[in-house]
Each structure stands twice: as structure tokens, then as C-alpha cells.
C-alpha positions in Angstrom: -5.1 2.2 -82.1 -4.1 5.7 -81.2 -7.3 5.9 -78.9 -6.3 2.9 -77.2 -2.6 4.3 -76.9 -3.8 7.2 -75.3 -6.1 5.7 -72.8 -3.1 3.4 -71.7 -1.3 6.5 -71.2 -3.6 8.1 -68.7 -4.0 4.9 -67.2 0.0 4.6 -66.6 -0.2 8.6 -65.8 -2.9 7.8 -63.1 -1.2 4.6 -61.7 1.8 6.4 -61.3 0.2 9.5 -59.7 -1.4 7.2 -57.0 2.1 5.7 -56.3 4.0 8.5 -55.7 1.3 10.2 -53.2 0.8 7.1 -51.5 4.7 6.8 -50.8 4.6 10.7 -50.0 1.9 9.7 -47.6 4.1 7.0 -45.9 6.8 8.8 -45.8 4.9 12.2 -43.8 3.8 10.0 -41.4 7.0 8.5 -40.6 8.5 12.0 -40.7 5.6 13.2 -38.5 6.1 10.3 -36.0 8.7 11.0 -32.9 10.0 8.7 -30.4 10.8 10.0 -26.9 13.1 8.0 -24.6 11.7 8.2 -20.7 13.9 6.8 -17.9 12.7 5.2 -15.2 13.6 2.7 -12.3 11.5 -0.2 -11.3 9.8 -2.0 -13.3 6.4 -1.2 -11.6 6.4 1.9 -13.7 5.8 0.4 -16.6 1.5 0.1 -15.5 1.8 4.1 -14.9 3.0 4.8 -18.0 0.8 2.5 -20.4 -2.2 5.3 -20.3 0.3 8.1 -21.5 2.0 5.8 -23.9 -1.9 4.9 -25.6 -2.9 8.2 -25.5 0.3 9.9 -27.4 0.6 7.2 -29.6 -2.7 8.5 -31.6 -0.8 11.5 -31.9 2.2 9.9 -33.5 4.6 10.3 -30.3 6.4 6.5 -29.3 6.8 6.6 -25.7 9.9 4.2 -25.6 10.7 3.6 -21.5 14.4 2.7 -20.6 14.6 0.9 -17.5 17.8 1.5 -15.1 18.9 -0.8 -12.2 19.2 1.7 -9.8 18.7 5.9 -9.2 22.5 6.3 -9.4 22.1 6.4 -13.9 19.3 7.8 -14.9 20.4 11.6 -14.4 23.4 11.3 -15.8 22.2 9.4 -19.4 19.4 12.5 -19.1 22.5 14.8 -19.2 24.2 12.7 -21.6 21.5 13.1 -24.2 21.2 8.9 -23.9 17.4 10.1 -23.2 15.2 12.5 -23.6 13.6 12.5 -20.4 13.3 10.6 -17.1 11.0 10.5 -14.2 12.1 8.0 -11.4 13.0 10.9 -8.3 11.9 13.3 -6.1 12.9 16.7 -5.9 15.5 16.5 -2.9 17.0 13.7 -5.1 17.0 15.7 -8.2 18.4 18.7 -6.7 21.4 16.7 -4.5 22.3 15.6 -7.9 22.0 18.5 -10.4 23.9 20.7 -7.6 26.7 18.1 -6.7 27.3 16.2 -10.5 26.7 19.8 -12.3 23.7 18.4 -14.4 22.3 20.6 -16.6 18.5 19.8 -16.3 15.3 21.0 -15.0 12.2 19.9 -13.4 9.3 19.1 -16.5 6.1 18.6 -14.2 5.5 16.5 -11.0 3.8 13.0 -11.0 3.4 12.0 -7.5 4.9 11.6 -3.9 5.2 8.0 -2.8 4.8 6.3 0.4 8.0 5.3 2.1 6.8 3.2 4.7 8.8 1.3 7.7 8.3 -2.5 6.9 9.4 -5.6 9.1 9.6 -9.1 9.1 10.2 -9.8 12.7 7.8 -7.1 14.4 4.0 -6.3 13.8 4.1 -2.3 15.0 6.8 -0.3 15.6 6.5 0.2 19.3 7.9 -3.2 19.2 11.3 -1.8 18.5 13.8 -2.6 20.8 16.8 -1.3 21.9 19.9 -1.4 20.4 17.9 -3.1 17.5 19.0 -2.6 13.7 17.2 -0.4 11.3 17.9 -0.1 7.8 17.6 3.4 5.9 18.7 4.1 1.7 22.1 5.2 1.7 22.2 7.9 -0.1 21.7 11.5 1.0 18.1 12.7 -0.2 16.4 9.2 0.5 18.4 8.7 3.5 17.4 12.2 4.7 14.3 11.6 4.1 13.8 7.8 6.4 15.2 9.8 8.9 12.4 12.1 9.1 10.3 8.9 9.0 12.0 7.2 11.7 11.0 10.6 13.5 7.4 10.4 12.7 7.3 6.9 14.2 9.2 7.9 17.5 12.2 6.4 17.1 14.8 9.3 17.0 14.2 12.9 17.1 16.6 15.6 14.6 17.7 18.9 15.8 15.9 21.8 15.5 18.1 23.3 12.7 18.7 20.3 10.6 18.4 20.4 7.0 15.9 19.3 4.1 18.0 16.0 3.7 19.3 15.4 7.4 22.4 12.9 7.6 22.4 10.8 10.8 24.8 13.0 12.3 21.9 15.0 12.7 20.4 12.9 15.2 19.4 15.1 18.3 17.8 12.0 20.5 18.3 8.2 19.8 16.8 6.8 22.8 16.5 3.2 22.0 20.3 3.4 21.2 19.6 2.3 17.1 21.9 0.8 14.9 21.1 2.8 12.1 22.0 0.5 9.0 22.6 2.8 5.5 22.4 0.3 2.3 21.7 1.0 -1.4 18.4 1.7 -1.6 17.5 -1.7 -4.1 19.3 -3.8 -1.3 16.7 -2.8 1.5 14.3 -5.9 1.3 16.9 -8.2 1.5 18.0 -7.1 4.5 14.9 -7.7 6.9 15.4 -11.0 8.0 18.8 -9.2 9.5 17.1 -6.1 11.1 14.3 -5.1 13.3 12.7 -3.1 10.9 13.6 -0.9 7.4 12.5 2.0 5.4 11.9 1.3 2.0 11.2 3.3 -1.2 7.8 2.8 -2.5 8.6 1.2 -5.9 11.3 -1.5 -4.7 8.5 -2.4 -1.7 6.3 -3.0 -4.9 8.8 -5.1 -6.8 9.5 -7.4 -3.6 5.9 -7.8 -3.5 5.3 -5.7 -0.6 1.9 -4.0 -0.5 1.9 0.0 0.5 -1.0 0.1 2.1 -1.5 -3.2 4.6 2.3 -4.5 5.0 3.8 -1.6 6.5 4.4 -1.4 10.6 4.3 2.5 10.3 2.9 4.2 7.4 4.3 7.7 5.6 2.5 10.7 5.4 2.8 13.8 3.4 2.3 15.9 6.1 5.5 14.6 7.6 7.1 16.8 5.2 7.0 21.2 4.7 7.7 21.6 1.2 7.7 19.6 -1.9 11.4 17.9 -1.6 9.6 14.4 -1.9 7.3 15.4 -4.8 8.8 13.1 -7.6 9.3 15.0 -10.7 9.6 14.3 -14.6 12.8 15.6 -15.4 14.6 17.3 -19.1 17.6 19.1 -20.4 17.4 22.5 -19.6 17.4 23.4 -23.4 14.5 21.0 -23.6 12.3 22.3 -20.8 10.1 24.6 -23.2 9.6 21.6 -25.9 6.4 21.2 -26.8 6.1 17.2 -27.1 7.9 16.8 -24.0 5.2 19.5 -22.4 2.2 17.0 -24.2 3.8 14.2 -22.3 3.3 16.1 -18.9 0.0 17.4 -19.9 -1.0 13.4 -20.6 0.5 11.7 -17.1 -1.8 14.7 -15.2 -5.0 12.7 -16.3 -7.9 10.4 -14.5 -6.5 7.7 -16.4 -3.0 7.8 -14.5 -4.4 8.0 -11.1 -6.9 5.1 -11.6 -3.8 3.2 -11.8 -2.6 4.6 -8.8 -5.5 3.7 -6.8 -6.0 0.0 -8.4 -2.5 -1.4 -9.3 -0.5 0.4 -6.3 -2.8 -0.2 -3.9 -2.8 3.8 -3.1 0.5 3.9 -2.4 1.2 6.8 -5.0 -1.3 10.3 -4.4 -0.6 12.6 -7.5 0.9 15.5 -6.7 -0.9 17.8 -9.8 -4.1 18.0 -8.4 
């Protein structure tokens, strides 16, 4: 009887050991586990970030992306603390806005620079632009600065000499077709080109309207269009956060083979990374 008593004991003892190690277990794991909030705009994104978010998750990091309508939010819930990170601009973006809304933040690591081709619906080149036609361009400063240098590449206007990173369309030198230079909110673009001769559009919204990069376009970007690294997009944190080591593991995992294989197959090319 005592025997028995005493084997039940070590039993229970046992039992209970296993229990409270197991929940211990559980509970490290979930302690271990971190989620990180990314930014982005476009829901096209979502294909670029599935490698990263595969990858990280063995190492216990939940990469959660929050999608925003347009690039007017995303800086500002970075600042905010609404997220922890964000990668949906390019450096003359991030900079126009860090300077002029007093954002604290600072640039993680770059992703890529993205083609921001001329597209029409009424012509099939651009020497086909007439004058006084219309031509659409993003409306605000860094993308708008930045179709203008496009629309300078093509022919169609020429800046001064001395004009800045982000020109404005008061920088015009030469407009020798006599344009009707349309500015519109970026995401409002593809609507427009039944109305106009021809528009620049940023590379993710040509994507969402089902726009392919690399056959649809009547004049194609280039990187070489540009002298520095103002178009490079850019993952973007908090300034306090720009040394933190899971947000540095994110980085490290959107610079890999994986992420540029889905450059060249679901985006057509229209994305080169900008890490190599």
C-alpha cells in the first residue's frame, strides 16, 4: 500500500513536471516571437514581400504589411509609432518629407529603383506628341520632379541648367510643343489617359491598373536618366530604431536572389534592385 502510494506520487511529481515545462516552453516561444508592422502602398507589394516574410518567419519574426491608399500616410504613421517600418518611396520623396513635415526617421537599406515610364492610350510612341497636347505628371514635388526629367529624356521639354534634384514645372527652360502639363495625385494618373495625350505613371499604380512595365509604355525610364540615388526607393525607420537589430535582419532578408526572382517574373523587370 505504501509502495503503491509512493509510486503514484512520482507519477503525479512527473506529470506535473512535464506540464509546467511544456507551458514554459509555450510561453518562450511566444515571448521569443515579434511582430513588425511594414507600410507599404500598392497592393503589388505584397508578391515582393512574401520571400522575406517566409524566410523571417522560421526565425520567429511576423512580418505584418499595412497597406495605405496613397504616399501621403505612410511617413507620418512611421513617425507616429502606428508602424514600425515602411518601404513604399524613394529617396527624393523621403527626404521632401522628413525635411518639410519634421519627421524624425532615417533611411534602413534600399530595395530598388522603379520604372516610371510615359504610357498612352491614344499614341503608340512619343514622337506622336502633338502640340498643345495634354500630359499628365504626379502632383507632388519629388514624383513630379522627377516625370519632368522624364518628359526631358523623351524630348518633350528641356529644364535649366541649374534646376534642382526635384524640378517644379516652373523650371521649364524649353517647352516647344507648347504642353499642357497636367499635375494629378499620383493614384489618379491612369484614369486620366483617355483625357490626355500621354502620362507618367509610377511603376506600382501602372501594375495595379494592369499596365505592364516593360511592353506598354511609349517611352521607357532609365536609371541613367538620373545622377545620384534620389529615385533609389528606400526601407525606411525611426531614427531611434535605425540600429535595431530585427529591423536590420529584415533588410539583410529583402537583399536576396529570392526577392529579385520576383522582380524579374511577377513585375515583368520593371523593378532592378538597387543593393547589388
Amino acid at each position: 500500500m505504501r509502495l503503491k502510494k509512493s509510486f503514484n506520487k512520482k507519477v503525479l511529481f512527473i506529470l506535473v513536471s512535464f506540464t509546467v515545462i511544456f507551458f514554459a516552453s509555450c510561453s518562450n516561444t511566444n515571448k521569443d516571437s515579434i511582430t513588425v508592422k511594414i507600410g507599404h502602398v500598392g497592393e503589388s507589394d505584397r508578391a515582393i514581400w512574401k520571400p522575406v516574410q517566409e524566410k523571417l518567419s522560421k526565425e520567429g519574426i511576423n512580418v505584418e504589411l499595412v497597406s495605405f491608399a496613397d504616399y501621403s500616410i505612410p511617413n507620418q504613421a512611421l513617425n507616429d509609432g502606428d508602424i514600425d517600418l515602411n518601404a513604399f518611396q524613394h529617396h527624393a520623396y523621403f527626404y521632401n518629407e522628413t525635411n518639410t513635415k519634421g519627421y524624425n526617421l532615417s533611411v534602413l537599406g534600399v530595395t530598388f529603383i522603379s520604372a516610371m515610364n510615359i504610357y498612352s492610350q491614344k499614341i503608340s510612341n512619343v514622337s506622336e506628341v502633338k502640340n498643345g497636347d495634354k500630359v499628365a505628371i504626379p502632383n507632388d514635388p519629388s514624383n513630379g520632379g522627377r516625370a519632368l526629367k522624364v518628359l526631358q529624356a523623351a524630348g518633350l521639354i528641356k529644364l535649366k541648367d541649374n534646376a534642382p534634384n526635384n524640378p517644379e514645372i516652373s523650371d521649364i527652360a524649353e517647352n516647344p510643343l507648347n504642353l499642357d502639363i497636367v499635375e494629378v495625385e499620383a493614384g489618379s494618373i491612369y484614369s486620366l489617359l483617355p483625357d490626355v495625350a500621354c502620362a507618367v505613371i509610377n511603376c506600382n499604380y501602372a501594375l495595379d491598373f494592369g499596365l505592364n512595365p516593360g511592353k506598354d509604355f511609349i517611352f521607357q525610364d532609365n536609371p541613367k536618366i538620373y545622377d545620384n540615388n534620389m529615385y533609389v526607393n528606400l526601407i525606411a525607420a525611426r531614427t531611434e530604431d535605425k540600429d535595431n537589430e530585427v529591423y536590420k535582419k529584415i533588410a539583410d532578408a529583402y537583399h536576396s536572389p529570392e526577392v529579385e526572382k520576383v522582380y524579374a517574373e511577377e513585375f515583368k523587370g520593371a523593378y532592378l534592385p538597387a543593393w547589388k
